[in-house]
GULOVEX-413431 format. One record per residue (C-alpha): x, y, z. Coordinates in steps of 0.02 Angstrom, whole numbers, plus 50000, padded with zeros to 5 digits. Example, Ala and Ser with C-alpha at 12.3 -4.5 7.8 and 13.67 -1.06 7.14 Angstrom:
BEGIN
SITE      X      Y      Z
SITE  50615  49775  50390
SITE  50684  49947  50357
//
This chain:
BEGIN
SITE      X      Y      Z
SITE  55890  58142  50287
SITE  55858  57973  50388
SITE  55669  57933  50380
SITE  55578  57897  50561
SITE  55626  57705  50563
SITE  55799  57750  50547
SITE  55803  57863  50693
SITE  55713  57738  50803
SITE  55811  57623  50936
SITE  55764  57438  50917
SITE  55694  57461  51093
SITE  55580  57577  51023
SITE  55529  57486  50886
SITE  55493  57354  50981
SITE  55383  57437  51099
SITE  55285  57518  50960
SITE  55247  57350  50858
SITE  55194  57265  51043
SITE  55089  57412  51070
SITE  54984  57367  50907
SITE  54974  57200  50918
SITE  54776  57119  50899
SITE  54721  56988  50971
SITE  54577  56923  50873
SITE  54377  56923  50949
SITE  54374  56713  50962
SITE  54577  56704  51046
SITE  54528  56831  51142
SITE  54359  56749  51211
SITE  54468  56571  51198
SITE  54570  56642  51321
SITE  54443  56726  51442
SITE  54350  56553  51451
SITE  54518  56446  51475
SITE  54572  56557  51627
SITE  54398  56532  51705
SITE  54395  56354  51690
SITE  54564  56375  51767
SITE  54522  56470  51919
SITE  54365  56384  51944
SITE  54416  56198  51923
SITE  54558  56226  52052
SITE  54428  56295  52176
SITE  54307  56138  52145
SITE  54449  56022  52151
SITE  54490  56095  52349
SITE  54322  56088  52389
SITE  54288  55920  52341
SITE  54458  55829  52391
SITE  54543  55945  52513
SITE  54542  55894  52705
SITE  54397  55980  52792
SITE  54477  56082  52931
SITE  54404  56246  52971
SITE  54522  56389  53001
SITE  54491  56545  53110
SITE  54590  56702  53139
SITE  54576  56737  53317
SITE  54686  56852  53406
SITE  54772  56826  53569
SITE  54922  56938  53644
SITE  55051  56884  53774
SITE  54996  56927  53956
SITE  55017  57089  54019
SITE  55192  57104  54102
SITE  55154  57264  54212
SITE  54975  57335  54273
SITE  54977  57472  54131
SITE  55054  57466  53958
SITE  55076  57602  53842
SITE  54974  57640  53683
SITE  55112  57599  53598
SITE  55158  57421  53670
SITE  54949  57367  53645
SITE  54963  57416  53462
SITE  55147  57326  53454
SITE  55067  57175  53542
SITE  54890  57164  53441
SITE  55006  57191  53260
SITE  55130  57057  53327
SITE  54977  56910  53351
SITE  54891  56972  53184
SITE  55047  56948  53093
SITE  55058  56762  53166
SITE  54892  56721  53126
SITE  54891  56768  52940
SITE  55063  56704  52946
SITE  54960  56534  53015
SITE  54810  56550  52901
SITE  54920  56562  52761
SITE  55042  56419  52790
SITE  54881  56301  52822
SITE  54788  56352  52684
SITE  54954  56326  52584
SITE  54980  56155  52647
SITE  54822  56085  52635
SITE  54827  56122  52430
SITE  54764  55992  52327
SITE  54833  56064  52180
SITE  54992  56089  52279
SITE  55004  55903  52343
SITE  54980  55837  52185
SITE  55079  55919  52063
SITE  55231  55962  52183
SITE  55300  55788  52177
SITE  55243  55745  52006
SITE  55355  55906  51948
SITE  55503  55874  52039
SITE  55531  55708  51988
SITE  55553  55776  51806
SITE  55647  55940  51850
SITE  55761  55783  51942
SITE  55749  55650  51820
SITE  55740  55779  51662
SITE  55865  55913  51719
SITE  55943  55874  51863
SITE  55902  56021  51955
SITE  55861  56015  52160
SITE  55734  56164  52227
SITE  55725  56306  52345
SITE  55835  56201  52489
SITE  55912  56040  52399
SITE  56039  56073  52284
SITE  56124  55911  52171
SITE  56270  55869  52097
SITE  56311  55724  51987
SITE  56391  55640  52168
SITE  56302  55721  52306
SITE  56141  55828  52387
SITE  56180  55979  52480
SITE  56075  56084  52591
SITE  56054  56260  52523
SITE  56108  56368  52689
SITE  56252  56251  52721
SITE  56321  56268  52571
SITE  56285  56469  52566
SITE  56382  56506  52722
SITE  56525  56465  52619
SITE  56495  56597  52489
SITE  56406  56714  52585
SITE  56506  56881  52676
SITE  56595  56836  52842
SITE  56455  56814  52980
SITE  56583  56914  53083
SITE  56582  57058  52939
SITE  56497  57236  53051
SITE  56375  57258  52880
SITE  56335  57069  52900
SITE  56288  57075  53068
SITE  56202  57252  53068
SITE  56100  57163  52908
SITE  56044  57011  53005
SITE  56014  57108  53152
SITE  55868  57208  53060
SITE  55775  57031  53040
SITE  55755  57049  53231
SITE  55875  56910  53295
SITE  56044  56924  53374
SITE  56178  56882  53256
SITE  56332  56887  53367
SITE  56379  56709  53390
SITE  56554  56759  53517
SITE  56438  56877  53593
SITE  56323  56732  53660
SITE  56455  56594  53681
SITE  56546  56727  53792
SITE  56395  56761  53886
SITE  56376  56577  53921
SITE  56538  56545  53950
SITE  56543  56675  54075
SITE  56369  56604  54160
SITE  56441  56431  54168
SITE  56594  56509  54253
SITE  56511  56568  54392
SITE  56489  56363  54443
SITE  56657  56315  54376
SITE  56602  56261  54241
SITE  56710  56240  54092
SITE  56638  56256  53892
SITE  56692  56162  53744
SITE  56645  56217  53576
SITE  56620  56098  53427
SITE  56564  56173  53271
SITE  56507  56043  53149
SITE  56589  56121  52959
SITE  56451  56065  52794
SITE  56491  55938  52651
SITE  56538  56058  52545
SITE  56686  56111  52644
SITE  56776  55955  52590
SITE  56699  55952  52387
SITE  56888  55970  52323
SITE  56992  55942  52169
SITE  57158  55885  52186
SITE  57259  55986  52257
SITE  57137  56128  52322
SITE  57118  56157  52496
SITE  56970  56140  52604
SITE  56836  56305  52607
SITE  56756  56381  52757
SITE  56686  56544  52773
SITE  56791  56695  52769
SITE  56747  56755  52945
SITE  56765  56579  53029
SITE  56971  56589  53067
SITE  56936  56735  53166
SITE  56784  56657  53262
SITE  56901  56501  53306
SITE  57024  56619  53377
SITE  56926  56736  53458
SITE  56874  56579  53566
SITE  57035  56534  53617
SITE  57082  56703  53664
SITE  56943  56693  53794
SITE  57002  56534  53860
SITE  56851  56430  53795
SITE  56909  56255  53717
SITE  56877  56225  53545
SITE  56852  56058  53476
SITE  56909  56124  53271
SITE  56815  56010  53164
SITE  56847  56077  52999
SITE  57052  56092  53060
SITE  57024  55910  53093
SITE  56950  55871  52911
SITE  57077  55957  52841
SITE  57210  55858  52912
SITE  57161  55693  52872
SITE  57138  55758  52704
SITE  56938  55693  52717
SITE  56825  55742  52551
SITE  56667  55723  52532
SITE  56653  55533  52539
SITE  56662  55584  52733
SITE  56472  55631  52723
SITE  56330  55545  52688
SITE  56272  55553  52489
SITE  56074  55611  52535
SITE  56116  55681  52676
SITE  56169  55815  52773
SITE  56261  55752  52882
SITE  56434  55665  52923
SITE  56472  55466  52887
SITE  56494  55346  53060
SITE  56704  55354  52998
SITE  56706  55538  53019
SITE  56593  55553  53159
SITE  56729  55437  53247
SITE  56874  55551  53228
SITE  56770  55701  53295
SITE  56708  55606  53449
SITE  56899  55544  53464
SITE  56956  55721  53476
SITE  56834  55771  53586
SITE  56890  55653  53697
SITE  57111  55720  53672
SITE  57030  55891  53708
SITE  56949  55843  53872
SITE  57110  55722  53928
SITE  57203  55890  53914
SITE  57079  55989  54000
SITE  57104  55867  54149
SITE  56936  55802  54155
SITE  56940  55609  54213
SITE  56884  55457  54119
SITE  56795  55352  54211
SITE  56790  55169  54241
SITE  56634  55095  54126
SITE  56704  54956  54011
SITE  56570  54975  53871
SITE  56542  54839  53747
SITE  56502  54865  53554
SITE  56403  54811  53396
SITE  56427  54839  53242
SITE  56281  54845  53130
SITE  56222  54906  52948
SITE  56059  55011  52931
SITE  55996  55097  52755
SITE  55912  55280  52721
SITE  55915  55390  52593
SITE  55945  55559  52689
SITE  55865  55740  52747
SITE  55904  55815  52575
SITE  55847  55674  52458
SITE  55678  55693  52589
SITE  55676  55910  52548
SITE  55674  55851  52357
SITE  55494  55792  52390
SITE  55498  55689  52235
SITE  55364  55546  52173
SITE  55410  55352  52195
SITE  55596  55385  52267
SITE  55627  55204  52305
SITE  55626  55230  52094
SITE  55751  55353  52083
SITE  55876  55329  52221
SITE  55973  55184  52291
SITE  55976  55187  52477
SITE  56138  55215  52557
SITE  56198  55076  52670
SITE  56344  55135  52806
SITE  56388  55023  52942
SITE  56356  55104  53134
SITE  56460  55051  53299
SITE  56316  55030  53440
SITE  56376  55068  53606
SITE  56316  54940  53748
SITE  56321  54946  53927
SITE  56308  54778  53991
SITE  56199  54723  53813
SITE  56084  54846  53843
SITE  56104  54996  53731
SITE  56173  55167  53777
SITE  56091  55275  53920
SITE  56154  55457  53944
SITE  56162  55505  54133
SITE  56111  55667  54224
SITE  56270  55602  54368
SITE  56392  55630  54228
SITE  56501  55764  54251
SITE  56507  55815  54060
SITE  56357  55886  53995
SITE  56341  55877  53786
SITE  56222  56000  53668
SITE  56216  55937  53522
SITE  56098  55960  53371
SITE  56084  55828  53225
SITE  56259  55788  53196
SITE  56233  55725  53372
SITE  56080  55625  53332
SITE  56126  55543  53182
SITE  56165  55373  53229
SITE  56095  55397  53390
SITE  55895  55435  53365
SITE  55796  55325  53295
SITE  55690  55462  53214
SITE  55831  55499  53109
SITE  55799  55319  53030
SITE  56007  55296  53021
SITE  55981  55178  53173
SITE  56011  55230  53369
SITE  56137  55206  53540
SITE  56286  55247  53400
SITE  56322  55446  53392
SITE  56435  55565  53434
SITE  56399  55583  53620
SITE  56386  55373  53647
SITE  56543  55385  53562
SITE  56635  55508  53663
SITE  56569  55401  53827
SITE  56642  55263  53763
SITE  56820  55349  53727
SITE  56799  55423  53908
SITE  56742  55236  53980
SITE  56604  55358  54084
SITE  56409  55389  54025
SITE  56376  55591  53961
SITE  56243  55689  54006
SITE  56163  55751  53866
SITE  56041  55893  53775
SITE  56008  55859  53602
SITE  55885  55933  53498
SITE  55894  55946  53281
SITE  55906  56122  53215
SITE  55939  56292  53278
SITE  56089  56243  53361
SITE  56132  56409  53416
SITE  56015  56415  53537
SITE  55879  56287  53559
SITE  55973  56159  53659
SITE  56030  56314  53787
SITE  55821  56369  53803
SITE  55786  56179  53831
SITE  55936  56187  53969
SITE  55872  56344  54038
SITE  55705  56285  54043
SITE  55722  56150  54162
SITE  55848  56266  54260
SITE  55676  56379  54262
SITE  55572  56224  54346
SITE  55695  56218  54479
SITE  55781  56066  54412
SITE  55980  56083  54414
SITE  56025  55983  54264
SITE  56211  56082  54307
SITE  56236  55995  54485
SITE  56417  55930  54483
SITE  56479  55951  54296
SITE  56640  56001  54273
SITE  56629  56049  54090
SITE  56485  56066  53954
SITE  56512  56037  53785
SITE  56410  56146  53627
SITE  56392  56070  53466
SITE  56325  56144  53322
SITE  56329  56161  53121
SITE  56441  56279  53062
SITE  56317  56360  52951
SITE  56214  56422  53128
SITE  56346  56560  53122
SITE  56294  56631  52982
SITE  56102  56607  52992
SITE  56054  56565  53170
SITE  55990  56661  53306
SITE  56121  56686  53442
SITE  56002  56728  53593
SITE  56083  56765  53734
SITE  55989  56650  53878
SITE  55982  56664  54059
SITE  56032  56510  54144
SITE  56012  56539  54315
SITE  55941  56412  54436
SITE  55746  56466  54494
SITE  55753  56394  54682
SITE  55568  56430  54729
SITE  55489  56371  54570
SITE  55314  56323  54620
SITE  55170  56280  54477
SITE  55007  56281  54465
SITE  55004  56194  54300
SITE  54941  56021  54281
SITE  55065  55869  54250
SITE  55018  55689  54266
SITE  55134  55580  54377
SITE  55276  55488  54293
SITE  55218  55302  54197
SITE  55032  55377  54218
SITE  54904  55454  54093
SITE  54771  55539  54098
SITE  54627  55560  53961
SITE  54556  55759  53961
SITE  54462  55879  53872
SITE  54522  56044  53874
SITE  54528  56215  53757
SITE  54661  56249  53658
SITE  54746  56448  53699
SITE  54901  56461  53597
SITE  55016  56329  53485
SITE  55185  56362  53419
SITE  55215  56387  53228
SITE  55231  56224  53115
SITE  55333  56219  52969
SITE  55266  56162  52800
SITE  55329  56004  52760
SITE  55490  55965  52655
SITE  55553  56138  52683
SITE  55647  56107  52825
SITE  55801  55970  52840
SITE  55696  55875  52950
SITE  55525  55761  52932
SITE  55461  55752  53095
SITE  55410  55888  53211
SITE  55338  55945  53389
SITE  55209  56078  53405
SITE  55196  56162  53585
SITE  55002  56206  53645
SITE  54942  56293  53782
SITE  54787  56194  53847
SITE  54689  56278  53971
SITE  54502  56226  54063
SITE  54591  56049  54051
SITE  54433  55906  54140
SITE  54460  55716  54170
SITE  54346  55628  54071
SITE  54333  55478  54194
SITE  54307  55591  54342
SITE  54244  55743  54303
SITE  54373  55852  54402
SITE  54438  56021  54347
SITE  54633  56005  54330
SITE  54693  56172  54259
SITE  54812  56209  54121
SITE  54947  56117  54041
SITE  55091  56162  53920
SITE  55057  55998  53784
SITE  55194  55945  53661
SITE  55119  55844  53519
SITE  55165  55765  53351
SITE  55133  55882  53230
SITE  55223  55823  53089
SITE  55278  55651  53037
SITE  55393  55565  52881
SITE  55333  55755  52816
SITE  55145  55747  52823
SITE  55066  55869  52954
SITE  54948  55767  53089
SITE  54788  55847  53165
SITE  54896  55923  53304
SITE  54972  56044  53155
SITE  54803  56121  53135
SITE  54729  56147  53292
SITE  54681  56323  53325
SITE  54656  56457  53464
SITE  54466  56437  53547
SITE  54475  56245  53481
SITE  54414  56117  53607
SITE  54502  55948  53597
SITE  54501  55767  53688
SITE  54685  55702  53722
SITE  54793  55589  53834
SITE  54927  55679  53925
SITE  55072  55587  54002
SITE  55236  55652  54095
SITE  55355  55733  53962
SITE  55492  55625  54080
SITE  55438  55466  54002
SITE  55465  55531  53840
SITE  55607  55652  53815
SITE  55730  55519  53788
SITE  55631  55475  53627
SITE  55538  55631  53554
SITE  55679  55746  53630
SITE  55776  55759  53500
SITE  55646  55806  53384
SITE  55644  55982  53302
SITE  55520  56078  53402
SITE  55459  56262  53415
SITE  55403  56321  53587
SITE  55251  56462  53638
SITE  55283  56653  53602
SITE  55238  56680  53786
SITE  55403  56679  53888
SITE  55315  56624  54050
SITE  55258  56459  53991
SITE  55420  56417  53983
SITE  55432  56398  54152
SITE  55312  56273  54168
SITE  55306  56071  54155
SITE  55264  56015  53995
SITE  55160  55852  53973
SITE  55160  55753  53806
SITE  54985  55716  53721
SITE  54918  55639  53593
SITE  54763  55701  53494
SITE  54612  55600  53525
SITE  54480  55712  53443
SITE  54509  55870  53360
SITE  54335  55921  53320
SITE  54232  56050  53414
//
């Protein structure tokens, strides 16, 4: 007969012994007294070395849209702005860490140096960086896939991507407008052995065909790459994004697709410069890794400025071409990018036409920021549409599997009037003012980018030098920089703040480009924005 151990799985065996395992009465008070210390030393070592910046939860819903709302819709509202805030309080609380800032960096340099291993969005190789959603729209289920779509859908965004470039396409129509699609395919893509063909998600065929179908021109990147046989010395090593070489041939076939599309080149003899500028890149930035002038060699590419009469590049709101375009666009071309300026995609495909574009460009969420920003200013009355004959969309390729395909009215508001205040353009003006509502920040290093615009509501805005009541205004600020959140990042709801506003006009052409999130309330949006900057933050 087989005793009790016999009978016994391992499992249970296991379980039993664990069960009677003693911890003696000095390890067990060790232990109690080392956790303490723990908890208590990283609570002395915020209060003593964290920033001092109050946070409050304070609640504030979007305006009421008809006289009465529903029990339903006050509850929806009121759970909606909680949500935020915490969301808000936790994020600051997060980034303003000691424990966090310090050991963050310190660890990823070994889990780099030591095993060679990225984090939560970089992701190495022995040869290159990749971004983590770029390269999982390769692997991931086509974006075009009815459970894929009815899965992204639940996360409250629309996931259709031909559902919104119809839509558009069908707006712009209306003004006989054409629309050229240019979908910018990830690194990875081109990460081949011999012999292997380039990779693109399964769902992405059908996407460039359905275009077509629909009479919408498609500039085919990846077809392109694929070609000419490009790998991934086509991209930078850091970086997300494509080299100056490639970035040529895209803005070169841009330009076939519009000769066939019988839109005329103009007569603009542009000069260029060549030039050689150094970074390391967006991804080697996401590592957020101690001393990286240590640890990485720059990489040095050489850029093609584009000159009119030695002055550099200037996009024109005449042109009959108008580009959106997210940061493939604005490498090379803003400065904030730190791979040098006046030498991207959309300077490049004015110089193939010999005419100047007009031009939209904003980093991230390509599949729909840079059509809010247009229909924003279409909102304010100001018809950045008059005379073009086509408009051309770039985005990444990985937006169709993770971006948010609104679907955005672009009609022209005739009879905008506002109320809000704007200073004159080349003036400034120094108020005080309370602050109502700011957009969401991200925490820095996880997102591609290191520099970023917070939107604020400011309302019982008051000259300083006068004394005169001026209003509201809708502010953007700088609320992150080279990945280190400014003052702007942290203002609250009930704050009261000094600041210089100037006309948004005089800066778009250098801060425009810069990833920014706008207010929850939709009727801001209509309004003038001004851009400050944050004299005084405290109450």
């Amino acid at each position: 007969m087989l005793n009790k151990e016999q009978k016994q799985t391992r499992e249970a065996i296991a379980m039993e012994e664990i069960g009677k395992t003693t911890i003696s009465k000095g390890n067990q008070q060790l232990l109690f007294v080392f956790f303490i210390v723990l908890l208590i030393s990283g609570m002395l070592a915020q209060f003593f070395f964290a920033e001092k910046n109050e946070t409050q939860l304070t609640l504030k819903t979007t305006k009421e849209k008809t006289k009465a709302s529903s029990l339903f819709e006050t509850l929806s509202q009121t759970n909606t702005a909680v949500r935020n805030h915490i969301e808000a309080l936790e994020t600051g609380i997060e980034e303003n860490s000691v424990l966090r800032k310090t050991f963050i960096p310190v660890m990823q340099s070994v889990l780099f140096n030591v095993f060679q291993t990225g984090n939560e969005n970089a992701w190495i190789s022995d040869e290159n960086f990749y971004y983590k959603h770029a390269n999982q729209y390769l692997t991931q289920a086509g974006f075009l896939e009815p459970i894929q779509l009815k899965k992204r859908a639940v996360e409250g965004i629309q996931p259709n991507p031909i559902k919104a470039i119809l839509d558009f396409k069908k707006q712009l129509a209306k003004r006989n407008i054409q629309l050229m699609i240019v979908p910018a395919p990830p690194k990875a893509s081109f990460v081949l052995k011999k012999g292997e063909k380039a990779v693109n998600n399964q769902s992405y065929t059908t996407f460039i065909n359905t275009l077509r179908q629909h009479d919408i021109l498609v500039c085919d990147v990846f077809q392109l790459f694929e070609k000419k046989r490009l790998s991934k010395e086509s991209y930078l090593k850091y970086d997300t994004h494509w080299t100056p070489k490639a970035m040529e041939m895209v803005a070169q076939e841009m330009a076939r697709v519009l000769d066939s599309s019988s839109i005329p080149k103009g007569t603009t003899q542009y000069t260029t410069k060549n030039i050689t500028v150094e970074n390391y890149g967006d991804i080697a930035d996401m590592l957020h890794i101690d001393k990286k002038d240590l640890q990485l060699q720059p990489q040095k590419v050489a850029i093609t400025q584009v000159l009119d009469e030695n002055f550099l590049f200037k996009p024109s709101s005449q042109s009959d071409i108008l580009f959106l375009g997210d940061s493939y666009a604005n490498i090379f071309s803003s400065e904030i990018m730190n791979w040098g300026s006046a030498a991207g995609l959309s300077e490049q495909l004015s110089n193939h036409m010999q005419k100047p574009v007009d031009r939209i460009q904003m980093n991230d969420a390509g599949a729909h920021a840079t059509r809010v920003a247009l229909s924003n200013e279409l909102k304010r009355g100001k018809d950045r549409l008059a005379g073009k004959k086509i408009v051309i969309w770039e985005f990444a390729a990985r937006e169709l599997s993770f971006g948010d395909w609104k679907l955005i009215n672009i009609e022209l508001n005739e009879n905008y009037i506002s109320n809000f205040f704007v200073p004159k353009e080349q003036q400034s003006v120094t108020v005080t003012g309370i602050v109502s509502e700011t957009s969401q920040v991200p925490i820095p290093s996880s997102v591609p980018y290191k520099d970023h615009l917070v939107s604020a509501h400011i309302t019982a805005l008051k000259n300083i030098e006068t004394g005169e009541a001026l209003g509201e205004s809708v502010v953007y600020l700088a609320s992150m920089k080279d990945n280190v959140w400014t003052d702007a990042a942290r203002l609250r709801n009930g704050q009261k703040v000094t600041l210089t506003l100037y006309n948004w006009n005089d800066f778009s052409e250098t801060y425009g480009a810069v990833n920014r999130s706008e207010l929850q309330d939709d009727e801001l949006s209509f309004e003038d924005p001004c851009w400050g900057i944050l004299l005084d933050n405290r109450d």
